[in-house]
Phi, psi and omega in degrees: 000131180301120168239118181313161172290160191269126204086007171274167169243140162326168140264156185272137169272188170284001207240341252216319211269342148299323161306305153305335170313297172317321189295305179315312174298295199339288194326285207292358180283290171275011164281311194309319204282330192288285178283001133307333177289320193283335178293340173246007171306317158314348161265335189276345177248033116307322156312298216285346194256351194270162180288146159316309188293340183276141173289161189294320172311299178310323156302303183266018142297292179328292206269356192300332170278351151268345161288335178299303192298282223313296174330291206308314189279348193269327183269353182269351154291323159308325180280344173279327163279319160324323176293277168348299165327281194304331196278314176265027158290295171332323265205107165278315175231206174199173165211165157007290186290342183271320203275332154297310176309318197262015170287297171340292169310329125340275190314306172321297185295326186288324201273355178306311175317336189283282182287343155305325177293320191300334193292295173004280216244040153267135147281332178227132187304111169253152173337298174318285221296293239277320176298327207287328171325278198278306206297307208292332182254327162327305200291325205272344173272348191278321202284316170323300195300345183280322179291338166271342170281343164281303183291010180238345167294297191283082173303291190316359168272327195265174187313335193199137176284332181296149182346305205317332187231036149271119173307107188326118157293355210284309165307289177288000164300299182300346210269316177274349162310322182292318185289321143336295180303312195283337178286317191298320195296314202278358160318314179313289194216098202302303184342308224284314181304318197269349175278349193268342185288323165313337182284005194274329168282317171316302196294339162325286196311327187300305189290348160312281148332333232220327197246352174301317201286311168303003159253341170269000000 
């Protein structure tokens, strides 16, 4: 009987290395859910700290600008998975650089929580905290933008080799231009920086549109 030589590797078929794709997405599906769990674990021990005696009004006056952040960091995760999602639909196979760049992106998103807590447990809004905030969703928007810039490099990753299912750059360009303009601002004006994080779906949605049409 024929024996590969020892330390040789296999070859991967296509059904083995789709599999693993899937395995990547799974993965990164439940790292989002995981950190959507923890922004809200600093409200559930705010509940636990509270008096009997106090009312649910009174409590979530006290606390509203943590529940603001909190509402803030869960949909700009969503919408970073929401994206992810579409980006990886494209996607029949992967290779080695793509599985590092969104391990990065991974790592990023699980750590929001950590400066989202910080916002938290401040009474007066700070500079620092407020740059450490918005810089922290800036990192998580460039590995987005590396990664559709990778997968638009690599046809043979996508569904079709052809334009058609290359990812638009324009949206995560804009997304991290917005997130930038908010690090710089919140030096300034921490208020001014994180209001400035509302503008992020809007702006999706322009450069969205904006790039279907330059593509039709």
């Amino acid at each position: 009987m024929h024996q590969e030589p020892a330390g040789r590797r296999q070859p991967v078929d296509g059904d083995q290395r789709r599999s693993t794709l899937q395995r990547v997405i799974a993965f990164t599906d439940a790292a989002v859910a995981i950190a959507l769990t923890l922004l809200a674990l600093p409200l559930v021990d705010f509940a636990d700290q509270s008096s009997a005696r106090q009312s649910v009004a009174d409590l979530v006056h006290q606390h509203l600008g943590d529940i603001l952040s909190f509402a803030v960091s869960f949909l700009v995760i969503a919408l970073f998975w929401r994206t992810h999602r579409q980006l990886y639909e494209r996607l029949v196979d992967y290779d080695e650089v793509l599985v590092v760049l969104n391990s990065i992106w991974i790592m990023l998103v699980v750590f929001l929580p950590f400066p989202t807590a910080r916002l938290f447990v401040e009474t007066h809004l700070r500079a620092d905290s407020a740059a450490f905030y918005v810089a922290n969703m800036l990192a998580i928007s460039l590995l987005a933008l590396a990664q559709s810039w990778w997968i638009g490099r690599r046809p043979q990753l996508r569904t079709s080799p052809g334009p058609e299912t290359a990812p638009a750059l324009l949206p995560p360009v804009a997304l991290s231009v917005v997130f930038a303009v908010a690090t710089l601002v919140a030096v300034v004006s921490p208020t001014a920086g994180l209001l400035l994080i509302f503008l992020v779906p809007v702006v999706q949605f322009a450069a969205a549109r904006l790039g279907r049409s330059s593509a039709g």
